[in-house]
Backbone as a chain_set.jsonl record, in Angstrom:
{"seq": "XXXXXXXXXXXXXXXXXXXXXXXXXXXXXXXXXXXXXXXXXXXXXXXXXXXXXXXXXXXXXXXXXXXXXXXXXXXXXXXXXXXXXXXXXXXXXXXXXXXXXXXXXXXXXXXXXXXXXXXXXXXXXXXXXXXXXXXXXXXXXXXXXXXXXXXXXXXXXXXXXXXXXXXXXXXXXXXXXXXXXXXXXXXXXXXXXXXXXXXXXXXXXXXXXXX", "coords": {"N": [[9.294, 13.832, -18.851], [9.26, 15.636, -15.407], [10.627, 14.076, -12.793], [9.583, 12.886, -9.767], [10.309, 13.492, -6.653], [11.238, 12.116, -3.292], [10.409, 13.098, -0.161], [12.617, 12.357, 2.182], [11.49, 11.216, 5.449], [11.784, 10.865, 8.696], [11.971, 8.15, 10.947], [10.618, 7.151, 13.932], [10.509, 4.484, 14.27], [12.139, 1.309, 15.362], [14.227, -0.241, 13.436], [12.649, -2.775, 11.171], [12.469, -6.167, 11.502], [13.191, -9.587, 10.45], [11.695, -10.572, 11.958], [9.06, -9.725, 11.766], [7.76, -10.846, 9.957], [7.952, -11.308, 7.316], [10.244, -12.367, 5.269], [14.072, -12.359, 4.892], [14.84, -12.338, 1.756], [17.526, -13.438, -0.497], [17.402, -12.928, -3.642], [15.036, -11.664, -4.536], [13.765, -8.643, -5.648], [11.997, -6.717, -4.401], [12.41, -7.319, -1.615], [14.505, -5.616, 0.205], [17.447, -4.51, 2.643], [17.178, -2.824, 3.492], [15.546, 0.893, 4.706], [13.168, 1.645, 2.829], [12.093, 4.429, 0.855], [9.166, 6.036, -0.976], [7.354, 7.926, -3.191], [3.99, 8.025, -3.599], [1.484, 9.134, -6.267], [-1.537, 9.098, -6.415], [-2.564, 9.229, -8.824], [-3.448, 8.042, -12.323], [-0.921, 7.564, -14.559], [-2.263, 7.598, -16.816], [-4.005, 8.906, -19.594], [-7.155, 10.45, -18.941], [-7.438, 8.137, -17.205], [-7.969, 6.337, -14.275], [-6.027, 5.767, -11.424], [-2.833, 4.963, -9.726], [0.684, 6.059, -9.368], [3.776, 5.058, -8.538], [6.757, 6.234, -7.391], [10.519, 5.649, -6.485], [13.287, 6.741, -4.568], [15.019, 8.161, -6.603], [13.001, 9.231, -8.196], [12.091, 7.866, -10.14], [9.998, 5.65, -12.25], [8.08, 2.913, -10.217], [5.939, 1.64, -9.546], [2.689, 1.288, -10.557], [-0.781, 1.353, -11.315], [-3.145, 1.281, -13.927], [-5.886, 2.097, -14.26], [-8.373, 1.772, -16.309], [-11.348, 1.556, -16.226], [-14.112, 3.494, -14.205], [-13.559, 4.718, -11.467], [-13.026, 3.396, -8.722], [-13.083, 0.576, -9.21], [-14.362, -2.957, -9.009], [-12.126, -4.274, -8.994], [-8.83, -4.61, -9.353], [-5.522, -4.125, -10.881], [-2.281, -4.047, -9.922], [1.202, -3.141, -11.274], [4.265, -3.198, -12.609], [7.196, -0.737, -13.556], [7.302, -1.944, -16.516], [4.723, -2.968, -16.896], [4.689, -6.08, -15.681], [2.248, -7.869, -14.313], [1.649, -8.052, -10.955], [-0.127, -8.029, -8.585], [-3.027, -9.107, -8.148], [-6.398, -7.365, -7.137], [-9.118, -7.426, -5.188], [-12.464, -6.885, -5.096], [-15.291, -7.767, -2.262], [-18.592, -7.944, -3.233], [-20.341, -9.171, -1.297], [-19.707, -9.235, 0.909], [-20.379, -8.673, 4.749], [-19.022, -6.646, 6.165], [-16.621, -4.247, 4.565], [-14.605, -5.984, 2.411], [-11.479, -7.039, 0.765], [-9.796, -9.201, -1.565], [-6.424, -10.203, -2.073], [-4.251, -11.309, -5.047], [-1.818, -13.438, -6.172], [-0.392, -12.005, -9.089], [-1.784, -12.938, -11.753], [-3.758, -15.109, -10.3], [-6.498, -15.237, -9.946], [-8.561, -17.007, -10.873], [-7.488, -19.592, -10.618], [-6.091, -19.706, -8.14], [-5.686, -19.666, -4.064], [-6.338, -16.825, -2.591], [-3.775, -14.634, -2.005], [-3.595, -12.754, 0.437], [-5.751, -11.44, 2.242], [-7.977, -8.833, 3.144], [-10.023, -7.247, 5.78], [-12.466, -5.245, 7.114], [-12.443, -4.02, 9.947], [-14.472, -4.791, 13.226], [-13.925, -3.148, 15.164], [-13.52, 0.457, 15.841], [-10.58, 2.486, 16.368], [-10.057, 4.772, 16.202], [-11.84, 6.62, 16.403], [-14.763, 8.026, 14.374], [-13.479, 9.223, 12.055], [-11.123, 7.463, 11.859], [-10.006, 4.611, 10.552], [-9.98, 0.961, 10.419], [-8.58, -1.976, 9.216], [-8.053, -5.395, 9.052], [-5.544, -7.634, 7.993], [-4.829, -10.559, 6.992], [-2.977, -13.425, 6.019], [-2.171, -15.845, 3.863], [0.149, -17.884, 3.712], [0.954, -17.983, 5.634], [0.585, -17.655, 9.779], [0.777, -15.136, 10.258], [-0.702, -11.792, 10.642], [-1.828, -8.764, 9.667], [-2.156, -4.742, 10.247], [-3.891, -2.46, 8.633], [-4.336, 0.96, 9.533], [-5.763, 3.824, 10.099], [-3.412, 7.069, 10.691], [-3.069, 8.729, 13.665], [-5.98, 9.496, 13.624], [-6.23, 10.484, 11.133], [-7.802, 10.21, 8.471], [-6.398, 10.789, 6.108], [-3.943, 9.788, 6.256], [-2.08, 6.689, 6.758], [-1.199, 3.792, 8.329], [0.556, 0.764, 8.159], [0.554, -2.12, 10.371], [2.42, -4.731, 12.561], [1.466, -8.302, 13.801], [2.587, -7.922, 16.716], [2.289, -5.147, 16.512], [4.415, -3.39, 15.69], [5.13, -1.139, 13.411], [5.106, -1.563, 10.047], [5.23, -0.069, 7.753], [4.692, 3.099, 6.544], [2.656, 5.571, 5.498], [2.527, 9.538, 5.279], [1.154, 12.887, 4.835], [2.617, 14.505, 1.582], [5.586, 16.734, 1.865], [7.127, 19.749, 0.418], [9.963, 20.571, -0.271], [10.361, 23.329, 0.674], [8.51, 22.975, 2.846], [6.231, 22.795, 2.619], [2.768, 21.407, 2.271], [1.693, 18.915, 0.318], [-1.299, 18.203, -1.858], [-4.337, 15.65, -0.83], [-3.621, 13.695, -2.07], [-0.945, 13.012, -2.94], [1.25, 11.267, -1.103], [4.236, 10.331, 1.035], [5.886, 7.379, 1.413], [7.075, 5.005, 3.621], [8.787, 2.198, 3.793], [9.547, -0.179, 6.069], [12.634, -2.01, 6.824], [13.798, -5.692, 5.116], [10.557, -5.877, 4.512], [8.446, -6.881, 2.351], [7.991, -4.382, -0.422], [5.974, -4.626, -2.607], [4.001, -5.847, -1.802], [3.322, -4.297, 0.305], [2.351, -2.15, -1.502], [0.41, -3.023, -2.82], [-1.631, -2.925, -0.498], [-1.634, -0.414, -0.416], [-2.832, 0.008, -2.267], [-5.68, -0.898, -1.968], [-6.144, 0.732, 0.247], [-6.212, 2.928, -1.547], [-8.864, 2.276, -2.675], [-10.504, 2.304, -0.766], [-10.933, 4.925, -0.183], [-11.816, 5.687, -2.593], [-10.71, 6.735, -4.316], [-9.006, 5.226, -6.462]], "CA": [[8.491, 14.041, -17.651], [10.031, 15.168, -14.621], [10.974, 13.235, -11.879], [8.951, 13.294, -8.311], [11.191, 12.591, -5.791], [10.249, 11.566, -1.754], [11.221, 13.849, 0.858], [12.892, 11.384, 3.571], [10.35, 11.454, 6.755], [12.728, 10.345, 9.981], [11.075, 7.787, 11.707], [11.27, 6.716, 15.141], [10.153, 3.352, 14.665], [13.394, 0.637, 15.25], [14.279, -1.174, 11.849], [11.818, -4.123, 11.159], [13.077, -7.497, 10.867], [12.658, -11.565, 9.577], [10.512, -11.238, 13.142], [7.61, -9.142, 11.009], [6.506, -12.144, 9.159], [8.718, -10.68, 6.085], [11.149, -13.241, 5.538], [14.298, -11.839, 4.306], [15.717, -12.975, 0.508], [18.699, -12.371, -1.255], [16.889, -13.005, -4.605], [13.243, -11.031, -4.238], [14.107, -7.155, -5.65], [11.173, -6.49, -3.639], [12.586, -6.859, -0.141], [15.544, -5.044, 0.595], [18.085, -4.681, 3.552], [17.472, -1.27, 4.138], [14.381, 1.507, 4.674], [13.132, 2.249, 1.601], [10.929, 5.432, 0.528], [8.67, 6.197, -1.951], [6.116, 8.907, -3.525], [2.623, 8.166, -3.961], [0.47, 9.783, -6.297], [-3.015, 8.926, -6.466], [-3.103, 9.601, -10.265], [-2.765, 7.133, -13.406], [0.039, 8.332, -16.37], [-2.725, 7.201, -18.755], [-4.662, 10.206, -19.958], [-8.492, 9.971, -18.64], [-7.26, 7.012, -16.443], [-7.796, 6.6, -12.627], [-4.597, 4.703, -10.382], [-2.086, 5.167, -8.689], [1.513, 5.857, -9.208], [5.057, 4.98, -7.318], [8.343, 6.461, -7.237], [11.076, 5.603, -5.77], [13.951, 7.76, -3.741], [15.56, 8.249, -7.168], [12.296, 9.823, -8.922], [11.625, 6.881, -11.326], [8.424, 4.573, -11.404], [8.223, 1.444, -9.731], [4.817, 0.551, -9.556], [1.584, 1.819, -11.173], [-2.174, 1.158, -11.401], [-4.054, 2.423, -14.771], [-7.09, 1.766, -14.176], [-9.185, 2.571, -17.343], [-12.985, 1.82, -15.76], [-14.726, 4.289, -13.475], [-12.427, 4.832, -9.997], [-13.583, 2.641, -7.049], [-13.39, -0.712, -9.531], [-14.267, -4.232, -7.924], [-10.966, -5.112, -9.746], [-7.719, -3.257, -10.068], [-4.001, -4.525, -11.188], [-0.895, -3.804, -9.772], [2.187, -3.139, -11.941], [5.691, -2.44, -12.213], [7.035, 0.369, -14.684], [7.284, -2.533, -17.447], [4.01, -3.691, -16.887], [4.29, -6.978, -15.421], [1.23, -7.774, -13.224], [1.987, -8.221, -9.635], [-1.201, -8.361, -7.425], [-5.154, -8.43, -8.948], [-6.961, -7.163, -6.089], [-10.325, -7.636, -5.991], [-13.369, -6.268, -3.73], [-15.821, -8.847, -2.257], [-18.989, -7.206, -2.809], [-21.463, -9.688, -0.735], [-19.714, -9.625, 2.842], [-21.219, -7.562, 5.48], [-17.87, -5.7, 6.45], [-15.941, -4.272, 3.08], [-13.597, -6.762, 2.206], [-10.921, -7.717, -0.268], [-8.807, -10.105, -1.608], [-5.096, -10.313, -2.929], [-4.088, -12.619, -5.346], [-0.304, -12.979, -6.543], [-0.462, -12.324, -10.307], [-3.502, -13.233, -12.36], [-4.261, -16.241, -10.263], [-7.434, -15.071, -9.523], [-9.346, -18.436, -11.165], [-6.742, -20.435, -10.17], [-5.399, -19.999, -7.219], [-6.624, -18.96, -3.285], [-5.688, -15.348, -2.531], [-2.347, -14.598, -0.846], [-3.583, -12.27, 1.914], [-7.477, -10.811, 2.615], [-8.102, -7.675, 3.706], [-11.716, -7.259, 6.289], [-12.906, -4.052, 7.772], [-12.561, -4.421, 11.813], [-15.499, -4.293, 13.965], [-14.077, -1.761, 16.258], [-12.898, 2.273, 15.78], [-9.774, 2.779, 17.803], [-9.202, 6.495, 15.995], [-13.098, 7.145, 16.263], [-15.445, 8.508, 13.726], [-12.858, 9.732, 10.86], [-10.028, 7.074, 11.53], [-10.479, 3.093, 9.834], [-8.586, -0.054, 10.639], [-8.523, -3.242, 9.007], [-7.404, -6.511, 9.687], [-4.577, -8.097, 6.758], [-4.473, -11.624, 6.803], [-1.847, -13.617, 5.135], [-2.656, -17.528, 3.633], [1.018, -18.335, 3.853], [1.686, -18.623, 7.626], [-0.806, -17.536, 10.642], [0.473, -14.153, 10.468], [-1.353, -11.036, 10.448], [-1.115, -7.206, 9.478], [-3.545, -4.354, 10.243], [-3.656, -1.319, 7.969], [-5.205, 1.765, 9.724], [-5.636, 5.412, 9.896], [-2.808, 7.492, 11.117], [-3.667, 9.229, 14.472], [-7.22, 9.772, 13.858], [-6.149, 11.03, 10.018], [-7.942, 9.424, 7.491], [-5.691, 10.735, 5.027], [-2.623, 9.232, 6.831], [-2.38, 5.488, 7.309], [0.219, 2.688, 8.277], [0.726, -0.89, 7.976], [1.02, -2.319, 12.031], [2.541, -6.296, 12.019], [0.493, -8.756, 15.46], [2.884, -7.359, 17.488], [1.46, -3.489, 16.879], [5.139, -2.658, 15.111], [5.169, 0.008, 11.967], [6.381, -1.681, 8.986], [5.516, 0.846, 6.513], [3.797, 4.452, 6.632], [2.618, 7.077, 4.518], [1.706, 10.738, 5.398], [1.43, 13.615, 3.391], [4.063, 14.78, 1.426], [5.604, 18.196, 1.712], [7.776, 20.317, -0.616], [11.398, 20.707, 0.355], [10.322, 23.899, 1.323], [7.953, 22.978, 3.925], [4.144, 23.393, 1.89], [2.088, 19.966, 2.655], [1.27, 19.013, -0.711], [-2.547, 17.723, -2.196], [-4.464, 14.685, -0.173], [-3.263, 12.66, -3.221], [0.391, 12.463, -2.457], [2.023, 10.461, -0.009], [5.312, 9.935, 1.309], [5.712, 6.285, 2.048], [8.446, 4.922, 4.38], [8.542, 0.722, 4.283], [11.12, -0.982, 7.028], [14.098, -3.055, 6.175], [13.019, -6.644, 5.419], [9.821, -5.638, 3.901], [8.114, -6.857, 0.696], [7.194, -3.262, -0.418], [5.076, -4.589, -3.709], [2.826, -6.505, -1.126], [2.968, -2.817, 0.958], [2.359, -1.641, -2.32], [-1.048, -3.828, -3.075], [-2.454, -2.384, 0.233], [-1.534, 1.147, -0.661], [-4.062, 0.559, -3.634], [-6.542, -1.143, -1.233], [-6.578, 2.052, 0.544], [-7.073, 4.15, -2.505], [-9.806, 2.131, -3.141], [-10.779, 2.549, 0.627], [-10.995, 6.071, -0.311], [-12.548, 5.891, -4.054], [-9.241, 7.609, -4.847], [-8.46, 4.665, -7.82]], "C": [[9.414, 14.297, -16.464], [9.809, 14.505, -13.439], [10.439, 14.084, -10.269], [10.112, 12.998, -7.316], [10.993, 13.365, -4.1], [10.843, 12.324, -0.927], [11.388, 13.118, 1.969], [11.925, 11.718, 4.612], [11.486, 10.659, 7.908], [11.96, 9.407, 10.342], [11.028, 6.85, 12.694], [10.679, 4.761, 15.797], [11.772, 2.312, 14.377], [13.548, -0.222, 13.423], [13.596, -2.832, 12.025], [12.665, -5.315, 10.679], [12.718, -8.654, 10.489], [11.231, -11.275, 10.834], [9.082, -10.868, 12.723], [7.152, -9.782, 10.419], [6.812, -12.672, 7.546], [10.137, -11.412, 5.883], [12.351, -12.324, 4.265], [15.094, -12.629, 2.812], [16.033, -12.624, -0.653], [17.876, -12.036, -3.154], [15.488, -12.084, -5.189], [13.76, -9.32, -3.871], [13.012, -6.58, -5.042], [11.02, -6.454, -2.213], [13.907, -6.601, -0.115], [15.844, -5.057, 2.442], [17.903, -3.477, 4.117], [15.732, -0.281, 4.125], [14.078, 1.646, 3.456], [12.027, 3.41, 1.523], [10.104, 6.206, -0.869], [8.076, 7.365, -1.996], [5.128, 8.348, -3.523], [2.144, 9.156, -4.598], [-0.636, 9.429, -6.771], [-3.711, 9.012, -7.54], [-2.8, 8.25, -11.313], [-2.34, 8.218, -14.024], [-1.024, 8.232, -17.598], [-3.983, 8.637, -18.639], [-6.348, 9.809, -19.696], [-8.398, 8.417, -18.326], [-7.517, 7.464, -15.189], [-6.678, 5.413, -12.231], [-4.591, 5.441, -9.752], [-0.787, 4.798, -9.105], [2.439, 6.063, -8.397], [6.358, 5.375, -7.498], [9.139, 6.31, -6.36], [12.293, 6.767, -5.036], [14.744, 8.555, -5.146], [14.48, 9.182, -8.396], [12.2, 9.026, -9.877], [10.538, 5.731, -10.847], [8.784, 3.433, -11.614], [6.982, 1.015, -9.807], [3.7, 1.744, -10.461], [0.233, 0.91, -11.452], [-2.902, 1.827, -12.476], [-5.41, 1.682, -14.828], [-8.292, 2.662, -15.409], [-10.714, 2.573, -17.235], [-13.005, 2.809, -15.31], [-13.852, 3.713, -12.291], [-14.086, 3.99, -9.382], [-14.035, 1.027, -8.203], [-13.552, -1.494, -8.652], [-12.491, -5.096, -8.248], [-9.67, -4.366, -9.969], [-6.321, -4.601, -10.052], [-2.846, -4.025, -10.77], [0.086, -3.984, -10.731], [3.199, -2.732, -12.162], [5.676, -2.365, -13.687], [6.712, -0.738, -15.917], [5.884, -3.253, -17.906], [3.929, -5.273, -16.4], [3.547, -6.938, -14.4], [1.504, -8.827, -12.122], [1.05, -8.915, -8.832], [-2.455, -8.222, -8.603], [-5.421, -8.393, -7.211], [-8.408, -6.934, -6.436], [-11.608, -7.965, -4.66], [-14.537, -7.406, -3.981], [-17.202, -8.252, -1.863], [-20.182, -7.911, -1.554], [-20.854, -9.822, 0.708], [-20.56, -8.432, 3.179], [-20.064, -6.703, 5.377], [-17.207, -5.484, 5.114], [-14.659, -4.972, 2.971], [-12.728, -6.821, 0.817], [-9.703, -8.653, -0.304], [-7.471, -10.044, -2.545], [-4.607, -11.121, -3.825], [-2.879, -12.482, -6.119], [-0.374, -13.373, -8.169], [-1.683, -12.052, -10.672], [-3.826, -14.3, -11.548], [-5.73, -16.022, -9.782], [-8.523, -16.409, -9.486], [-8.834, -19.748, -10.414], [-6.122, -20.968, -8.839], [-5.957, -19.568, -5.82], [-5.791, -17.608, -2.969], [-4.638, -15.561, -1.313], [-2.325, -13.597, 0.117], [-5.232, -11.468, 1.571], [-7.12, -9.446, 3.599], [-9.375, -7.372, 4.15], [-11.585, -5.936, 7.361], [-13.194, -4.656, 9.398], [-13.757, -3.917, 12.12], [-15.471, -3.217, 14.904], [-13.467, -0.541, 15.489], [-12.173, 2.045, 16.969], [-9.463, 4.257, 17.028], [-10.692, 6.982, 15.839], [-13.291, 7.621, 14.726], [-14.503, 8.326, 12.234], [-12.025, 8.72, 10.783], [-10.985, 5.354, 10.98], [-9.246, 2.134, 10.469], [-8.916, -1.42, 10.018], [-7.543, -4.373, 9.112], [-6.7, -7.196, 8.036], [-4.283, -9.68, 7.481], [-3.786, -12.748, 5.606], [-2.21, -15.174, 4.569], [-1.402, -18.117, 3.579], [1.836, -18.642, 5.034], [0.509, -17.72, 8.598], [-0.339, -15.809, 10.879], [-0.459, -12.943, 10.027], [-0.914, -9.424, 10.541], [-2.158, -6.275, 9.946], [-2.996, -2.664, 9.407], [-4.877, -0.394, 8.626], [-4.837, 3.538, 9.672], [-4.548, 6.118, 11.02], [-3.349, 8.537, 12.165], [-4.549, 10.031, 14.342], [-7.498, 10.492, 11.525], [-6.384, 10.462, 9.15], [-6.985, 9.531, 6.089], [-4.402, 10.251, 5.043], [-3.144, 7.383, 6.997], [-0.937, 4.663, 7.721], [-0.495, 1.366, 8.543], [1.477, -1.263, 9.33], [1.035, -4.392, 11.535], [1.983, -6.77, 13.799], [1.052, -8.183, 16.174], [2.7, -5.332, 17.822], [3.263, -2.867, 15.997], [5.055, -2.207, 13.778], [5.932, -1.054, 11.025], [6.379, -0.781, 7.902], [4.193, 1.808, 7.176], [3.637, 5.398, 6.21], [1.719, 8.694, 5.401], [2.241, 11.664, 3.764], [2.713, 14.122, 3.008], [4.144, 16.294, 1.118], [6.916, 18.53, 0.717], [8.613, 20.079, 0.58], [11.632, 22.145, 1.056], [9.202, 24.037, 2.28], [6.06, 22.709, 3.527], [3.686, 21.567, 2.133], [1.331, 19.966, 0.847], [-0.215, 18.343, -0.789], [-2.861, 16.418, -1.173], [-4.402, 13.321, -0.906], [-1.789, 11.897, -3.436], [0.948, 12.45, -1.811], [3.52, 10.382, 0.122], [5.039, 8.307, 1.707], [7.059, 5.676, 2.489], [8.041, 3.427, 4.523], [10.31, 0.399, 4.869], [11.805, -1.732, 6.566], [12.955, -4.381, 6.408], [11.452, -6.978, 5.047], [9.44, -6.053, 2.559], [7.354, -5.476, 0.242], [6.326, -3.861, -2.01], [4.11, -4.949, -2.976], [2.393, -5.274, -0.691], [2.239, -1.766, -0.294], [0.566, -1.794, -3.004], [-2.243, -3.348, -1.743], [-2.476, -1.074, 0.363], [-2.909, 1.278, -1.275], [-5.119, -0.127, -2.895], [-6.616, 0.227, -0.218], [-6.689, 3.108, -0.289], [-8.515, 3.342, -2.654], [-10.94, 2.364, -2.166], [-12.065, 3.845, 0.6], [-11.589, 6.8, -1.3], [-11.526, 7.046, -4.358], [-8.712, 6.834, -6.463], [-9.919, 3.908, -8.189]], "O": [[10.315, 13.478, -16.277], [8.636, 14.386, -13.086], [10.691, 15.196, -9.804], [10.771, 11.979, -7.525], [10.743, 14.525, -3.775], [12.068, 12.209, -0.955], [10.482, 13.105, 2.802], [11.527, 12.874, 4.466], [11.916, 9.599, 7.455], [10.815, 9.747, 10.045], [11.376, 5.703, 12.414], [10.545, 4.166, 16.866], [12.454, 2.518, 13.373], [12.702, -0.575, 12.601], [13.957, -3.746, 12.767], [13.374, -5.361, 9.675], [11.555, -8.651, 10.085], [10.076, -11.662, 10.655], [8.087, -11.46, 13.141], [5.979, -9.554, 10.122], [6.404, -13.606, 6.856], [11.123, -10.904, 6.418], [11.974, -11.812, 3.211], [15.932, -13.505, 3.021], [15.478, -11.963, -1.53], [17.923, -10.924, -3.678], [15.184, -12.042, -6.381], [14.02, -8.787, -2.792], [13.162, -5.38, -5.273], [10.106, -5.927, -1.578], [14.591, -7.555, -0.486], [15.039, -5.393, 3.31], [18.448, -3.133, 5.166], [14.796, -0.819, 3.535], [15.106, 1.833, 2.806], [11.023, 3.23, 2.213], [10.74, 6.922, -1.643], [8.127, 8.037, -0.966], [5.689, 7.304, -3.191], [2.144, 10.225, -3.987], [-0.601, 9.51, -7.999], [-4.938, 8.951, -7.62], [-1.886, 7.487, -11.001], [-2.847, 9.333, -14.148], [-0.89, 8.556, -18.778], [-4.579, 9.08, -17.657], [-6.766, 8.824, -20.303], [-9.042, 7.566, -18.939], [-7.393, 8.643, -14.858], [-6.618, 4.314, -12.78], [-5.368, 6.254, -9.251], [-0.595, 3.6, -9.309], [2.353, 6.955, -7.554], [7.103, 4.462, -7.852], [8.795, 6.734, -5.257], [11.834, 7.907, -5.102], [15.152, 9.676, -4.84], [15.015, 9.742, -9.353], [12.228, 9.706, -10.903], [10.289, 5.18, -9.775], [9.423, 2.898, -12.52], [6.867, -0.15, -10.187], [4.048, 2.851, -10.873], [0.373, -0.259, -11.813], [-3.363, 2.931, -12.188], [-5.706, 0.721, -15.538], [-8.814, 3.774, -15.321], [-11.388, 3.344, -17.918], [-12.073, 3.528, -15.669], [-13.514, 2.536, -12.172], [-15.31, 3.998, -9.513], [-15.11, 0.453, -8.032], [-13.136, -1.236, -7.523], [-11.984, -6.127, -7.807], [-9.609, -3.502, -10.844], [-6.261, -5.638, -9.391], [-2.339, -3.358, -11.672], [0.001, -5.102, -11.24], [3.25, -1.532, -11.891], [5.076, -2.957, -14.584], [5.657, -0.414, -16.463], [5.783, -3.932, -18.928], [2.902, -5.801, -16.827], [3.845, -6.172, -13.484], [1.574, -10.048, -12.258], [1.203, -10.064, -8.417], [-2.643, -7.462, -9.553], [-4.899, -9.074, -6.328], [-8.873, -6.465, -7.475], [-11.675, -8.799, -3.757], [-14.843, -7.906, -5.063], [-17.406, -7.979, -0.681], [-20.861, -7.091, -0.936], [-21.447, -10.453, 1.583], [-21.154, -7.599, 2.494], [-20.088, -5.935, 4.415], [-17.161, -6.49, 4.405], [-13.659, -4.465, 3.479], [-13.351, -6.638, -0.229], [-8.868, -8.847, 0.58], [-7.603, -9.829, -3.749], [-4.404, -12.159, -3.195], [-2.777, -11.448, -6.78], [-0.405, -14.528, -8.594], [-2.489, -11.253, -10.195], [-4.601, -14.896, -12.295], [-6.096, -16.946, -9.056], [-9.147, -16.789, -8.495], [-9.475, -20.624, -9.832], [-5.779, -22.105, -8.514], [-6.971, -18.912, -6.055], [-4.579, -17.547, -3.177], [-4.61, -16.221, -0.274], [-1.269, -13.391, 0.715], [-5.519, -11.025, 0.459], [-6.265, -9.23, 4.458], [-10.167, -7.158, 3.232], [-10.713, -5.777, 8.215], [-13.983, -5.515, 9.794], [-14.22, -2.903, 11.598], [-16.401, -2.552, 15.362], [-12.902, -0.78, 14.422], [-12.558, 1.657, 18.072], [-8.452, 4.831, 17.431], [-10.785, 7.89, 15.013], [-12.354, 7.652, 13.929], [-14.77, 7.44, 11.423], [-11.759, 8.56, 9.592], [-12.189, 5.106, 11.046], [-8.104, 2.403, 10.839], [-9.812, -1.969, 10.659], [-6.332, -4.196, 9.246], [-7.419, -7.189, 7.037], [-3.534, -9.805, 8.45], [-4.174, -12.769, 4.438], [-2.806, -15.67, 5.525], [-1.621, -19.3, 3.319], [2.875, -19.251, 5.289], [-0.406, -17.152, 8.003], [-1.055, -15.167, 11.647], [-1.03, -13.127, 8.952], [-0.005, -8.941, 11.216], [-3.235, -6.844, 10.128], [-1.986, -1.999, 9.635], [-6.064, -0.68, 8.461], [-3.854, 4.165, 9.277], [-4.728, 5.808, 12.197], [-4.14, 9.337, 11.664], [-4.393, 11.191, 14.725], [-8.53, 10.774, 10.916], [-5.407, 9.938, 8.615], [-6.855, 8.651, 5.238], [-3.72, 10.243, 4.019], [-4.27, 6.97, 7.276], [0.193, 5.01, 7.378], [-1.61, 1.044, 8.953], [2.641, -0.927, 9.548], [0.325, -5.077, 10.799], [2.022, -6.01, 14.766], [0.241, -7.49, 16.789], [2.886, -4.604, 18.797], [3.181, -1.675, 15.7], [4.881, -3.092, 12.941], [7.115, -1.359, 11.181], [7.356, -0.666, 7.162], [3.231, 1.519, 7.887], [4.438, 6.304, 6.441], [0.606, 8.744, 5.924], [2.874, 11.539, 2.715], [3.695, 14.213, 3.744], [3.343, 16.982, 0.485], [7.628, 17.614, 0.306], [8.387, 19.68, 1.722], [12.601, 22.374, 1.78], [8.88, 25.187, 2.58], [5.061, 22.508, 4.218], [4.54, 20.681, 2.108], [0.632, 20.855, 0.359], [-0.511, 17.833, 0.292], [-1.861, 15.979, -0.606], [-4.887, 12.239, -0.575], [-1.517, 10.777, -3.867], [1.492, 13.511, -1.505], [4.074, 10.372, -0.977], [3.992, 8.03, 2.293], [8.064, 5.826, 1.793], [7.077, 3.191, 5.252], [11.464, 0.571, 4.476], [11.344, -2.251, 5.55], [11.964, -4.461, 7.133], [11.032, -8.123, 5.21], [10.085, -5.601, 1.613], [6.153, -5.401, 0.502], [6.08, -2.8, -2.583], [3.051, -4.433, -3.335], [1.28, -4.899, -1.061], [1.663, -0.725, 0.025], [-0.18, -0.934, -3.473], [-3.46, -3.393, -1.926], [-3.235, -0.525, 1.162], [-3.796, 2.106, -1.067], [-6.063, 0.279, -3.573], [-7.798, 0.568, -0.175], [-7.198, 4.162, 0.093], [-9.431, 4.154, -2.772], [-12.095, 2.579, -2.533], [-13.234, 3.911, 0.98], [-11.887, 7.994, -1.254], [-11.85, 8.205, -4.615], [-8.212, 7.471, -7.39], [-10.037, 3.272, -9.236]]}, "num_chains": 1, "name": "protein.A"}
């Protein structure tokens, strides 16, 4: 198969640090010291599957979603290339606002979810754009994942203080062509857990009835 690989995006936000909520440690191949950038594509590898897979700067997969129900499950899995399961995420269908919840692993029975995700009461990108509110159960911080200036097909991940820690637009060829509304560039800041960034990627495919 060959290899996708991320066309760098510049981006003029300062390098995120411990102050984002993202504590940094030496042990956890999941937060790094440096930007990192990925692909998105909006597809599962499994043949008459719906996901979502991830490459990294090197064109090899890091994460993946095969989702073998009907796209827009109440239930989807996060997973890295080997299959071990990361996040269950898992849509709450009886609130008023569309909600879901994160839960690290399978603990779904077991354990309380390690960050919620609730549809905001206001539009700040009107009509077409979305924003929701990311709350964390491990300290009082908070995240908000919304639509990139007014572009539903664009989004980023903003930490209480309103700074970028991660952001996907579309991704273009190396010679300039904006490719499908299925694949993303994604740019997460130093200091970053990108599998967590990774679990609200697929909460916005599901956003989108994309997985």
């Amino acid at each position: 198969m060959a290899k996708v690989h991320p066309l760098i995006i510049p981006s003029t936000t300062d390098e995120a640090s411990s102050a984002t909520g993202f504590a940094s440690c030496s042990n956890n191949k999941y937060i790094t010291s440096k930007r990192e950038t990925f692909t998105i594509w909006m597809k599962s590898l499994v043949m008459q599957g719906s996901g979502c897979t991830a490459f990294d700067e090197n064109g090899e997969i890091v994460y993946r979603i095969d989702n073998y129900d009907n796209k827009h499950s109440s239930e989807v899995y996060l997973m890295d290339l080997q299959g071990k399961l990361l996040f269950t995420l898992c849509e709450m269908k009886m609130c008023v606002f569309p909600s879901w919840k994160g839960y690290k692993s399978s603990g779904v029975n077991n354990n309380k979810p390690w960050f919620q995700v609730r549809k905001s009461c206001r539009s700040i990108f009107g009509k077409k754009g979305f924003s929701y509110k990311v709350t964390m159960r491990s300290d009082s911080s908070c995240y908000r994942l919304e639509s990139l200036s007014g572009k539903s097909s664009e989004f980023r991940v903003t930490d209480s203080n309103g700074g970028v820690v991660a952001e996907a637009k579309r991704k273009q060829s190396r010679s300039g062509v904006v490719l499908g509304d299925d694949v993303f560039t994604l740019v997460v800041e130093p200091h970053v857990d990108h599998s967590f960034i990774m679990a609200l990627v697929t909460i916005y495919g599901l956003i989108r009835h994309q997985i």
